[in-house]
TORVEX-296576 format. One record per residue (C-alpha): residue number from 1; residue in one letter; x, y, z. Coordinates in Angstrom, 2 decimals, decimal comma. Layout:
<atoms>
<atom resi="NUM" resn="A" u="X" v="Y" w="Z"/>
...
</atoms>
This chain:
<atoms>
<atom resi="1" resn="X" u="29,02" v="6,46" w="-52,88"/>
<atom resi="2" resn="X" u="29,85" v="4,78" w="-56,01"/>
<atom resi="3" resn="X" u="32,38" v="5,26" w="-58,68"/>
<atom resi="4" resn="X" u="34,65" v="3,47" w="-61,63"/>
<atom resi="5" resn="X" u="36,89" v="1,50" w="-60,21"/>
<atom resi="6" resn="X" u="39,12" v="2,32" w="-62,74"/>
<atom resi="7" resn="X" u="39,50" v="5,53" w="-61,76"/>
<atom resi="8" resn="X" u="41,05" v="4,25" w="-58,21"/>
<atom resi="9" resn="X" u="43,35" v="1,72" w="-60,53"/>
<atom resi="10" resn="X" u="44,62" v="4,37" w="-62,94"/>
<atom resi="11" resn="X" u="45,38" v="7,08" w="-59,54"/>
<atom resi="12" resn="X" u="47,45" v="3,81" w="-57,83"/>
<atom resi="13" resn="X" u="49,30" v="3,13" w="-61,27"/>
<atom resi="14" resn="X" u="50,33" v="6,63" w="-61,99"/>
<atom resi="15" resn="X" u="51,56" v="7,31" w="-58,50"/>
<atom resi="16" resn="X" u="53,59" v="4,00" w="-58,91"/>
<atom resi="17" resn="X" u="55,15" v="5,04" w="-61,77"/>
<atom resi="18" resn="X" u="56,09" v="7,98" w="-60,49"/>
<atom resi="19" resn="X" u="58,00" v="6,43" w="-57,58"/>
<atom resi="20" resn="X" u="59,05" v="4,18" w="-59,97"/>
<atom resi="21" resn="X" u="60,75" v="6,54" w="-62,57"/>
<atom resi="22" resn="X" u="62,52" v="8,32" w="-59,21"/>
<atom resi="23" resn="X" u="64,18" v="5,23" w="-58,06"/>
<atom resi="24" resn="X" u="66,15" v="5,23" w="-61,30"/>
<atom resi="25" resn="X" u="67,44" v="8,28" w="-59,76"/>
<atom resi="26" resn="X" u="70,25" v="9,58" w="-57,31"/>
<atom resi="27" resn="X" u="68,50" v="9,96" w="-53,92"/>
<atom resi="28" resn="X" u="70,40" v="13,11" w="-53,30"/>
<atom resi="29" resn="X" u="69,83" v="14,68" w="-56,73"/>
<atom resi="30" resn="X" u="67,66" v="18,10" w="-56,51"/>
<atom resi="31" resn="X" u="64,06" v="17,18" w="-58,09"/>
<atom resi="32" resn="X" u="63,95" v="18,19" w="-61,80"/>
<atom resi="33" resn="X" u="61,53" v="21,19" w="-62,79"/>
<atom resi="34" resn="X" u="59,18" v="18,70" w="-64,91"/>
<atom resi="35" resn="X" u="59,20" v="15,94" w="-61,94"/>
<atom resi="36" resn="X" u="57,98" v="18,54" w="-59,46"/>
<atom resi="37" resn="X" u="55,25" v="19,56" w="-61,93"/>
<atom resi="38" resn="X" u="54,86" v="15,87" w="-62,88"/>
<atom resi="39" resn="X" u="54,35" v="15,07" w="-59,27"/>
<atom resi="40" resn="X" u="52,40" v="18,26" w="-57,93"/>
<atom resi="41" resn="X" u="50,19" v="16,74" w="-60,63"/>
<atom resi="42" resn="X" u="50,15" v="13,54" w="-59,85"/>
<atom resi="43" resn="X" u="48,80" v="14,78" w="-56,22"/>
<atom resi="44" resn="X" u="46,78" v="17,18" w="-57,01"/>
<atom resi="45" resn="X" u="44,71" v="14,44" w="-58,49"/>
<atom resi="46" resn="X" u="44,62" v="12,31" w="-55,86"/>
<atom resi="47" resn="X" u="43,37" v="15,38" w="-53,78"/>
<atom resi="48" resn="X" u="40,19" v="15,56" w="-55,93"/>
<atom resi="49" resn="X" u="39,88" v="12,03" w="-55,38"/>
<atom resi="50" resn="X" u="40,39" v="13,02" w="-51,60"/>
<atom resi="51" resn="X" u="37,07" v="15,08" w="-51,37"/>
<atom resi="52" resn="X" u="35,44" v="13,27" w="-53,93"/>
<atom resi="53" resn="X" u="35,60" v="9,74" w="-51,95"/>
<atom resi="54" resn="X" u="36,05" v="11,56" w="-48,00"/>
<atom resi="55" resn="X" u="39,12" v="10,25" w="-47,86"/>
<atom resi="56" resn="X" u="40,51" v="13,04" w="-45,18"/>
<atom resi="57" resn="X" u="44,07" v="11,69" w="-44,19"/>
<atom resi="58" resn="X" u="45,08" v="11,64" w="-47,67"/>
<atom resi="59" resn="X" u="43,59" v="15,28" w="-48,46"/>
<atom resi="60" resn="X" u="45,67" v="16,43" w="-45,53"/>
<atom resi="61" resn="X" u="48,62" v="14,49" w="-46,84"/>
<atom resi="62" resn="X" u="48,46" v="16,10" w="-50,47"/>
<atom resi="63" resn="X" u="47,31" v="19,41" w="-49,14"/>
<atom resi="64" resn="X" u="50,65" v="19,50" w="-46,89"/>
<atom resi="65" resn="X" u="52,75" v="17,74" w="-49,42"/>
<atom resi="66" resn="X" u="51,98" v="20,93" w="-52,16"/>
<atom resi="67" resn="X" u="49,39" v="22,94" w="-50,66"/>
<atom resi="68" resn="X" u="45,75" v="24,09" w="-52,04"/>
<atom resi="69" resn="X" u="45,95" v="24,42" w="-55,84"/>
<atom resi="70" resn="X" u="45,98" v="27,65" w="-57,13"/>
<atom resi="71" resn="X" u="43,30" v="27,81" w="-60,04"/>
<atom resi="72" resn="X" u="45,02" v="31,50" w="-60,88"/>
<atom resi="73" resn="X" u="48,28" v="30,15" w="-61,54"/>
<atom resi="74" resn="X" u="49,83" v="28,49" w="-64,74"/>
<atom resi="75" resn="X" u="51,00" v="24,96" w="-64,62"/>
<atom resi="76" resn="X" u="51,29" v="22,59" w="-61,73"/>
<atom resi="77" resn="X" u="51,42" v="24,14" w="-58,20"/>
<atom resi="78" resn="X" u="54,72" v="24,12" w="-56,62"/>
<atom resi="79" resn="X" u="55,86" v="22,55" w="-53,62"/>
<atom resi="80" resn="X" u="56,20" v="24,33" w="-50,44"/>
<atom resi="81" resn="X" u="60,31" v="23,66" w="-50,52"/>
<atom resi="82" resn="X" u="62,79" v="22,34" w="-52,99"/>
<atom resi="83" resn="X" u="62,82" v="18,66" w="-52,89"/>
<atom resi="84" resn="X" u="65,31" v="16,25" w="-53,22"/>
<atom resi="85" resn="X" u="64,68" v="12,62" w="-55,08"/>
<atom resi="86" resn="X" u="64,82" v="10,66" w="-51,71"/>
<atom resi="87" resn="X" u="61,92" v="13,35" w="-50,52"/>
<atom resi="88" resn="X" u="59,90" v="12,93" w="-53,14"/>
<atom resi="89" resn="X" u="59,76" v="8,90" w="-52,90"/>
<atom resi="90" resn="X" u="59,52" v="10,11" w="-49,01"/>
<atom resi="91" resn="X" u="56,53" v="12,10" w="-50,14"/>
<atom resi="92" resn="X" u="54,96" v="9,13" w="-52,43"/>
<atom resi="93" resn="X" u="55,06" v="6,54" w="-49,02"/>
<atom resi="94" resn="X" u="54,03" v="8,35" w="-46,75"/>
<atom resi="95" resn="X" u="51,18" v="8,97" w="-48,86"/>
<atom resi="96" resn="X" u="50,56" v="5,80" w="-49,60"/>
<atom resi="97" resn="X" u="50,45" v="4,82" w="-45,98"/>
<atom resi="98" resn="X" u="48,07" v="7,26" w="-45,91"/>
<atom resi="99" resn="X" u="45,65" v="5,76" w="-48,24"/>
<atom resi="100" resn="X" u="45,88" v="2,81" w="-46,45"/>
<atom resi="101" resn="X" u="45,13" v="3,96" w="-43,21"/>
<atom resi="102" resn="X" u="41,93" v="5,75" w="-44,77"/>
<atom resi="103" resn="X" u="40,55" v="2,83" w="-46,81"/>
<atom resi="104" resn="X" u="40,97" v="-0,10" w="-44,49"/>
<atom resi="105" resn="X" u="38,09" v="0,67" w="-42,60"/>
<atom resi="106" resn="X" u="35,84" v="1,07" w="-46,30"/>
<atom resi="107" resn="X" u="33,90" v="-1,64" w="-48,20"/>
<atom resi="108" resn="X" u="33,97" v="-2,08" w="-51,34"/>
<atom resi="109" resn="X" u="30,48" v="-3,17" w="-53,61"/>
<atom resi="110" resn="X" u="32,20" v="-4,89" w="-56,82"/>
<atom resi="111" resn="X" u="29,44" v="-4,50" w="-59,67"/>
<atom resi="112" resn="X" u="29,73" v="-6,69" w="-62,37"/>
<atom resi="113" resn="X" u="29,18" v="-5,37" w="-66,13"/>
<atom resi="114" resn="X" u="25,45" v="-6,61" w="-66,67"/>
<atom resi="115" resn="X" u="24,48" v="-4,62" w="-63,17"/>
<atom resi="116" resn="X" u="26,33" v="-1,22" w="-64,18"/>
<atom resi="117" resn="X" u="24,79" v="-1,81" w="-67,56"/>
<atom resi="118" resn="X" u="21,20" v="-1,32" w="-65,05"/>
<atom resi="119" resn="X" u="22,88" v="1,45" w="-62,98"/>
<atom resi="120" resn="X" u="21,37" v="5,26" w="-63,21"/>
<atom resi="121" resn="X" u="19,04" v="3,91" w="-66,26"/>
<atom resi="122" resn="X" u="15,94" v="4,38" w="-66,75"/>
<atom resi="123" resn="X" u="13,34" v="2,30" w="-68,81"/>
<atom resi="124" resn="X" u="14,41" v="3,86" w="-72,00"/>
<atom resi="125" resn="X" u="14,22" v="7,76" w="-73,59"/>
<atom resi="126" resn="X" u="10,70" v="7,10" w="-74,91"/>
<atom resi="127" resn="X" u="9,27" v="6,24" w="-71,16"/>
<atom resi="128" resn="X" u="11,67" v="8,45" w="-69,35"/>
<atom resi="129" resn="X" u="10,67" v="11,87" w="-71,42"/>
<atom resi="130" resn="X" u="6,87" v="10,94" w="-71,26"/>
<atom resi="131" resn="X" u="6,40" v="9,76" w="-67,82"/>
<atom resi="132" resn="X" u="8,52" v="11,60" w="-66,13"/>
<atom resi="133" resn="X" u="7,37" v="11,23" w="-62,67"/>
<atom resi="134" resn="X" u="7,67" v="7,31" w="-63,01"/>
<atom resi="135" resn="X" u="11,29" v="7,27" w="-64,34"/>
<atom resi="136" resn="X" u="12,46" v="8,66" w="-61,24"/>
<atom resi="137" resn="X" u="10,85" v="4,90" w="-59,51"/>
<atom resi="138" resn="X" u="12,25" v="3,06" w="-62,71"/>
<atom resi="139" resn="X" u="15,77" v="4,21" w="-62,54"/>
<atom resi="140" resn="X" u="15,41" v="3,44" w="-58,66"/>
<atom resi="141" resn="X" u="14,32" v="-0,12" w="-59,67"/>
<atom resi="142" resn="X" u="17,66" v="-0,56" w="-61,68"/>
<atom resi="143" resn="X" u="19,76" v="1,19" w="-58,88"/>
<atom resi="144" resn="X" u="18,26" v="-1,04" w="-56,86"/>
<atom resi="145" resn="X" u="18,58" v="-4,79" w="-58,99"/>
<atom resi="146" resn="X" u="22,22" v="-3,61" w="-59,88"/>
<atom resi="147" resn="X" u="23,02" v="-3,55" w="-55,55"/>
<atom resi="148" resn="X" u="21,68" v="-6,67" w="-55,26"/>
<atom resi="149" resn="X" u="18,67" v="-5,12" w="-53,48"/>
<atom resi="150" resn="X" u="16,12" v="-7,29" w="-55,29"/>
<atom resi="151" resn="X" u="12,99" v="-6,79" w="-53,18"/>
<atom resi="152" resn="X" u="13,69" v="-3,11" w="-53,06"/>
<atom resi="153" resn="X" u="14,39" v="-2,96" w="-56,94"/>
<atom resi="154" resn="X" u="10,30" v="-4,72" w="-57,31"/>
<atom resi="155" resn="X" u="8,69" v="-2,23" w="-54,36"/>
<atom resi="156" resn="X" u="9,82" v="0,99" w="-56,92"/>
<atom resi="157" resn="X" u="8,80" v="-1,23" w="-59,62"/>
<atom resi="158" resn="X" u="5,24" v="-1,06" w="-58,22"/>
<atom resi="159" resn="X" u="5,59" v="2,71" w="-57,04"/>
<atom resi="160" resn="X" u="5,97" v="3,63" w="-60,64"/>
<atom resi="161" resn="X" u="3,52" v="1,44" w="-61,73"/>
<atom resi="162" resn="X" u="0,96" v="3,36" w="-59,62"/>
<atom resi="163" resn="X" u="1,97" v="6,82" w="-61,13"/>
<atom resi="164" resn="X" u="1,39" v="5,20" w="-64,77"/>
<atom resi="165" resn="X" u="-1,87" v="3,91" w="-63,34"/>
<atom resi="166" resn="X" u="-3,09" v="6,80" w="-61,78"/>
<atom resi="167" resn="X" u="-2,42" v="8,87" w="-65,22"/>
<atom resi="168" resn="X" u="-4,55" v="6,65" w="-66,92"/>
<atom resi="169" resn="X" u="-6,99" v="6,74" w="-65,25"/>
<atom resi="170" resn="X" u="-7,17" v="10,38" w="-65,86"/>
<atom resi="171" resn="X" u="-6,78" v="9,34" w="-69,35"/>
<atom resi="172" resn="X" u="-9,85" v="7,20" w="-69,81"/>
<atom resi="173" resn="X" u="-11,95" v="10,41" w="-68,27"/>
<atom resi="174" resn="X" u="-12,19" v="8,45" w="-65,06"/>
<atom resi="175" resn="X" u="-14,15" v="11,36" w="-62,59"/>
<atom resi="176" resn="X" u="-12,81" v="12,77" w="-59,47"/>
<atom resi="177" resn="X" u="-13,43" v="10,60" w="-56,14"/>
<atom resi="178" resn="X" u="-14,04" v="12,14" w="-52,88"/>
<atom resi="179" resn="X" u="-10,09" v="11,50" w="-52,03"/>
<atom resi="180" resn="X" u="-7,61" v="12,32" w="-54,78"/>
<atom resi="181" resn="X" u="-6,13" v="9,39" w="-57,10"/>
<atom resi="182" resn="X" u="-3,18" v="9,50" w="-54,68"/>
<atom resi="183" resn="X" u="-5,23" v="8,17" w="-52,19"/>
<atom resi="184" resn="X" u="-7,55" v="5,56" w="-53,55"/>
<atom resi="185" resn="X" u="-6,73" v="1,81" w="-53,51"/>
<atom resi="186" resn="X" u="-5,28" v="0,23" w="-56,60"/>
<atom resi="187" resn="X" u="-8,54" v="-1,97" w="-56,91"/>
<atom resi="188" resn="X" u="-10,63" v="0,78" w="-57,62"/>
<atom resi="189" resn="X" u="-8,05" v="2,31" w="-60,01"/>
<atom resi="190" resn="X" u="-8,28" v="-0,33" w="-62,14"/>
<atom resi="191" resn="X" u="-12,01" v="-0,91" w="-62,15"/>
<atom resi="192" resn="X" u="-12,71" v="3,07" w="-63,19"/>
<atom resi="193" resn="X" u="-10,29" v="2,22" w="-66,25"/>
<atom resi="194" resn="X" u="-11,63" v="-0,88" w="-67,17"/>
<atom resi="195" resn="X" u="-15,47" v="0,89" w="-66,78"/>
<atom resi="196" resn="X" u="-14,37" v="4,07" w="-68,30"/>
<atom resi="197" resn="X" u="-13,02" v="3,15" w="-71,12"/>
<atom resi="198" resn="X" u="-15,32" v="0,88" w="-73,05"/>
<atom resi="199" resn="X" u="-18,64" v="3,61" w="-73,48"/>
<atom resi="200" resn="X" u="-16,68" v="5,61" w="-75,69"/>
<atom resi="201" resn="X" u="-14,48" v="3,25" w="-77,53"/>
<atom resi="202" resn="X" u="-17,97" v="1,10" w="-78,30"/>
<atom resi="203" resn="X" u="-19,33" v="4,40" w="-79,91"/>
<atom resi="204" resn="X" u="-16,90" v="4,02" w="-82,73"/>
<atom resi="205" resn="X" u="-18,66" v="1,08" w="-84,06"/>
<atom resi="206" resn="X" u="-16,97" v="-1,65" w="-85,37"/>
<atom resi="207" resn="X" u="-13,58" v="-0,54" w="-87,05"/>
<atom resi="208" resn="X" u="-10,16" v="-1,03" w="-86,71"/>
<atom resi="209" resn="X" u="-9,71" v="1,40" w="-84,30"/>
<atom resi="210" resn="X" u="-11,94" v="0,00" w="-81,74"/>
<atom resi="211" resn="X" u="-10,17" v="-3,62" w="-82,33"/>
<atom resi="212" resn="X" u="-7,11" v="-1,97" w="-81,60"/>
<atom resi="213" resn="X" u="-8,74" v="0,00" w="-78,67"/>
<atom resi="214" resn="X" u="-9,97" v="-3,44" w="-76,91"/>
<atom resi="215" resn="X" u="-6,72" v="-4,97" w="-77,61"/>
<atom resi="216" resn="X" u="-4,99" v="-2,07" w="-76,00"/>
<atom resi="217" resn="X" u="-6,83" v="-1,78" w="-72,79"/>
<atom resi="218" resn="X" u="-7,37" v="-5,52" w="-72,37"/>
<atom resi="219" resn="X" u="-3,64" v="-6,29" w="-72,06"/>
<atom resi="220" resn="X" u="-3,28" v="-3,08" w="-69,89"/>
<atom resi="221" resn="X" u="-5,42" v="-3,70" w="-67,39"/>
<atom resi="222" resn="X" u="-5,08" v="-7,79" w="-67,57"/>
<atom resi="223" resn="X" u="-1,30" v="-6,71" w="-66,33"/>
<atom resi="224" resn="X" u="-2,55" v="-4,29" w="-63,80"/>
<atom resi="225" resn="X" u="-4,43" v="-7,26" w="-62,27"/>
<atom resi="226" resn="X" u="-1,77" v="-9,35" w="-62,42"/>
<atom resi="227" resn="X" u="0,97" v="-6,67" w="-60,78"/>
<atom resi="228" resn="X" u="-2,16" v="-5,89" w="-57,88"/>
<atom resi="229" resn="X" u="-2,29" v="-9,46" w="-57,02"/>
<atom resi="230" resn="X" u="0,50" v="-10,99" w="-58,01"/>
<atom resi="231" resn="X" u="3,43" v="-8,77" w="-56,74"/>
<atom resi="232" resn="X" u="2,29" v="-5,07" w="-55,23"/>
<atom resi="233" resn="X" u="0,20" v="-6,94" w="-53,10"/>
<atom resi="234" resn="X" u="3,14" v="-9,47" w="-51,85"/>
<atom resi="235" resn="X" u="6,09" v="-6,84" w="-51,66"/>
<atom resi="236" resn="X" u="3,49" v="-3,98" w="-49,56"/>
<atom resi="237" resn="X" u="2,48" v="-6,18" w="-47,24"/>
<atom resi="238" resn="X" u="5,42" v="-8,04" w="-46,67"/>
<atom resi="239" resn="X" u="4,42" v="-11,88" w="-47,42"/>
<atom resi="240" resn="X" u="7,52" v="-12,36" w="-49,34"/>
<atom resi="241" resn="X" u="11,00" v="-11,61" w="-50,69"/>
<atom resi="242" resn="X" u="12,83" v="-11,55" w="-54,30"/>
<atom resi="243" resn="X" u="15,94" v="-12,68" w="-56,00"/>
<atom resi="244" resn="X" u="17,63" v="-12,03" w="-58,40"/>
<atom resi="245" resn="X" u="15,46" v="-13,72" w="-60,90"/>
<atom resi="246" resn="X" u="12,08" v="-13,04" w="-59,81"/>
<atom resi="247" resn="X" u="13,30" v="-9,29" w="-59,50"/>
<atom resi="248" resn="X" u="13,82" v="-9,39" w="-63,19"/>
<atom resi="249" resn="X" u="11,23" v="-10,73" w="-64,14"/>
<atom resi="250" resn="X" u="9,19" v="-7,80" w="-62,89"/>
<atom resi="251" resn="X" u="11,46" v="-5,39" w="-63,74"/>
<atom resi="252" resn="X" u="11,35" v="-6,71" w="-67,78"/>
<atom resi="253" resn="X" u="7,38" v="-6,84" w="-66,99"/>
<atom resi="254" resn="X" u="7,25" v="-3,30" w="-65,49"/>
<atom resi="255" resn="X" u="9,38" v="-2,37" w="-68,69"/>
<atom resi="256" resn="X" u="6,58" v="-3,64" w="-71,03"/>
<atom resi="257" resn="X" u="4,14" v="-2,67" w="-69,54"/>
<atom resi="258" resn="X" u="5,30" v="0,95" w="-69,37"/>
<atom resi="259" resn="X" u="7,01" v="1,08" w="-73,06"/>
<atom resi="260" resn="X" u="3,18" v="-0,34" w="-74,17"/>
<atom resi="261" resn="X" u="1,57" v="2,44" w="-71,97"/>
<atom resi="262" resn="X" u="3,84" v="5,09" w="-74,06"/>
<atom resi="263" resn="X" u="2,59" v="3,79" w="-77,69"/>
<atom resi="264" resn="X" u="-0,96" v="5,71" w="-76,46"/>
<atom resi="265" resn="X" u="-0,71" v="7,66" w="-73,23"/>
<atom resi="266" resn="X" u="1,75" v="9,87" w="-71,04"/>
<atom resi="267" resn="X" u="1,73" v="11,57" w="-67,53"/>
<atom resi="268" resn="X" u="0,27" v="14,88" w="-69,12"/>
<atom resi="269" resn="X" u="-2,39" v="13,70" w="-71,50"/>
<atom resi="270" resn="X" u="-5,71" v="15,60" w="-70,88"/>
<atom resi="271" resn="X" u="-9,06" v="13,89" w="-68,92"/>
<atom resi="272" resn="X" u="-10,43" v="11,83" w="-71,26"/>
<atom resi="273" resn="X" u="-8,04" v="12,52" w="-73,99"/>
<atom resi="274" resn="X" u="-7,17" v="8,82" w="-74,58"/>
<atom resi="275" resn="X" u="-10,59" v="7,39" w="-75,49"/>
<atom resi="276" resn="X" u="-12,14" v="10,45" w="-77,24"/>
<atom resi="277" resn="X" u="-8,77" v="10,36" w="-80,03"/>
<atom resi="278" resn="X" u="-9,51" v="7,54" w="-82,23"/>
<atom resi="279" resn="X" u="-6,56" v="7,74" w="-84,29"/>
<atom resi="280" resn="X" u="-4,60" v="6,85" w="-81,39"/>
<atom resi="281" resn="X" u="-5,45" v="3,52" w="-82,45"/>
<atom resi="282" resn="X" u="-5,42" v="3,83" w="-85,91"/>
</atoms>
């Protein structure tokens, strides 16, 4: 469960103002109109927060203090009872003792600003909107590097890698195998879109096109290689962990990789479609 933590610092700051604007008061004075409201306010916030953040002692404590707000009603809900200043501050400690009791036993994850810059992002709206399947693994790989969960953040690197890969090779025409794509080992992936891609693409003769085509597909499946050996291979089968560091480095890799794969290619493209549309590479 993660939030702001502003929104915790601005809840605390209002409810100490509140008290604080009371003290300046007589403790026996009744409660003005606009501090009830003020104040009804004030907790009825904090009982969002409650249910938002399972914090049940103080949703008791606000619920009790002025009941279950009334959507139907105009205004601030009112309290159960007239109050007098003194009960109001009363109110305000005891549910702040409240929050106190209810958090102690919580840990907070402090995120700095270049982490929840990664958080619930994916690798951009170009990769997102045409590999959609994949951005679901890329925004985990974020999640992931922004927790400090580094060797996590690389292993849905890799699962979204596959996806792209898999689409490819449905893009290169690449025919159906006894098992489904799902199923087959990265290896031979990579070798039916290395195979299945240069018959076609050496039919166009020599143009730009087919430069571009070679180009394309070389650095594609060069970095398919490398991901295979160089990190699916470590992270799946356990012969090693990442930091922070190495974790970004294959994240910014994956990120290339992927934002190259969208110049050409996405999820949906048709079998074959890649390598029998020369003006892809035009």
């Amino acid at each position: 469960m993660l939030c702001n933590l502003k929104v915790f610092v601005t809840a605390l700051e209002a409810l100490g103002a509140r008290r604080e604007s009371l003290h300046a008061r007589s403790p026996d004075d009744a409660l003005p109109r606009d501090d009830e409201i003020g104040l009804a306010t004030t907790f009825y916030n904090w009982q969002l927060l409650s249910k938002q953040f399972d914090l049940p002692t103080c949703l008791a404590t606000t619920v009790k203090l002025i009941g279950r707000w009334d959507e139907s009603r105009t205004g601030a809900s009112k309290f159960i009872a007239p109050l007098t200043v003194r009960e109001a501050i009363g109110r305000i400690s005891e549910f702040d003792e409240n929050f106190r009791y209810d958090t102690q036993a919580r840990r907070m994850f402090l995120m700095g600003r270049d982490k929840s810059a990664l958080f619930n992002t994916g690798f951009g709206p170009l990769v997102d909107s045409l590999f959609s399947a994949d951005s679901v693994e890329l925004s985990e790989a974020n999640n992931c590097c922004a927790v400090e969960r580094y060797t996590a953040s690389v292993f849905h690197c890799m699962r979204g890698v596959e996806h792209g890969l898999r689409s490819l090779a449905v893009a290169v025409g690449a025919p159906a195998q006894k098992l489904p794509f799902e199923y087959e080992e990265w290896n031979k992936l990579i070798d039916m879109v290395d195979c299945y891609w240069k018959s076609p693409v050496a039919q166009w003769g020599k143009s730009k096109e087919q430069v571009n085509a070679r180009q394309f597909f070389k650095r594609i499946v060069a970095d398919l290689h490398a991901f295979k050996d160089d990190v699916r291979n470590l992270v799946m089968h356990t012969r090693g962990d990442y930091d922070e560091l190495s974790a970004r480095s294959v994240l910014n890799r994956t990120r290339e990789w992927f934002l190259l794969l969208a110049e050409k290619t996405n999820e949906n493209m048709g079998h074959g479609q890649l390598v029998m549309d020369r003006t892809l590479f035009s």
